[in-house]
C-alpha positions in Angstrom: -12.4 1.0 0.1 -12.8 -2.7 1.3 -11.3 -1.8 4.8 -13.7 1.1 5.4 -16.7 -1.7 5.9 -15.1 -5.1 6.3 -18.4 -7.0 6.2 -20.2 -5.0 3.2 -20.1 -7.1 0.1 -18.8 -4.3 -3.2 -18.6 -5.1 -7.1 -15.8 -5.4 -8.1 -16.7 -2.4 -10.9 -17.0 0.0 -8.1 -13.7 -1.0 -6.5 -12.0 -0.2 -10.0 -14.3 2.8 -10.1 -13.3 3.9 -6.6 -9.7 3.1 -6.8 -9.3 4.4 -10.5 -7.8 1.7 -12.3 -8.5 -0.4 -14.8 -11.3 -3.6 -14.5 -8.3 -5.3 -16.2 -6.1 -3.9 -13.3 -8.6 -4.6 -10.9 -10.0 -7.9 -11.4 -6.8 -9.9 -11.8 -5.9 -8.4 -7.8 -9.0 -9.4 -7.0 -8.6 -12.9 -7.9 -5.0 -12.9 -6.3 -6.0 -11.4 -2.9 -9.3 -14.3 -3.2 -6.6 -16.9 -4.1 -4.7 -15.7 -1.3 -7.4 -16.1 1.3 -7.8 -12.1 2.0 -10.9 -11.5 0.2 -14.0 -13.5 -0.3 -16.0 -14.0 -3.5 -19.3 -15.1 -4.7 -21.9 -14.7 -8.0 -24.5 -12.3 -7.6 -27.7 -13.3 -10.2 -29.5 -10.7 -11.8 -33.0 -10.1 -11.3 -34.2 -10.0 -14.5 -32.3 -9.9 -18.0 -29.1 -9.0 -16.3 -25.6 -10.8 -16.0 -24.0 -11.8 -12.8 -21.9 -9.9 -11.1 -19.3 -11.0 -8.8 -18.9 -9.6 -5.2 -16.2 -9.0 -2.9 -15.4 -8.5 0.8 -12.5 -8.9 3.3 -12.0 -12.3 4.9 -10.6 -12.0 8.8 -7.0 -12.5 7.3 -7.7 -10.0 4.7 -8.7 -7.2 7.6 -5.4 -8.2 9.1 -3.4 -7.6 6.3 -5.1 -4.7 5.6 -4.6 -2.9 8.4 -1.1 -4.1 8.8 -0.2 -2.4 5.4 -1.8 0.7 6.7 0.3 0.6 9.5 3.6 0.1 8.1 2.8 3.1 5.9 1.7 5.2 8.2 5.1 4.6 9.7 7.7 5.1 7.1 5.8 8.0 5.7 3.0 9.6 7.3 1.5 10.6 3.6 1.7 7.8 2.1 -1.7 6.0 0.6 -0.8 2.2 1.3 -0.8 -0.1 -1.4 -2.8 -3.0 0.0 -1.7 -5.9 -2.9 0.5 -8.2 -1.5 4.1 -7.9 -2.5 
């Protein structure tokens, strides 16, 4: 998801899309991990008789943590699919 591509600015519909949860699921993590410093946010306006639409990508910290998470599961089981909320 955000780790694949670091720099590349994603919706935040497509990372609920993506990660199949909830945009009530989603967007309250997003906001978290943004409070938290790992993510960065910012309004996209629409181009003509949209809505804006907010944007995310991984700040340096948030690459960090990322991969971290990714490397401590890796390590207590080789299967698992990380979890990359903070606890």
């Amino acid at each position: 998801m955000l780790g694949a591509d670091p720099s590349r600015w994603r919706y935040g519909y497509d990372l609920s899309a993506e990660a199949g949860i909830t945009a009530g699921t989603m967007y309250p993590a997003l906001a978290r991990l943004a409070e938290d410093g790992l993510l960065e946010h910012r309004w996209e306006l629409p181009a003509e008789n949209g809505r804006p639409r907010h944007l995310y990508r991984l700040t340096g910290a948030g690459v960090d943590f990322a991969r971290a998470r990714m490397d401590a599961a890796r390590v207590s089981d080789p299967r698992a699919t990380p979890r990359l909320a903070p606890s």
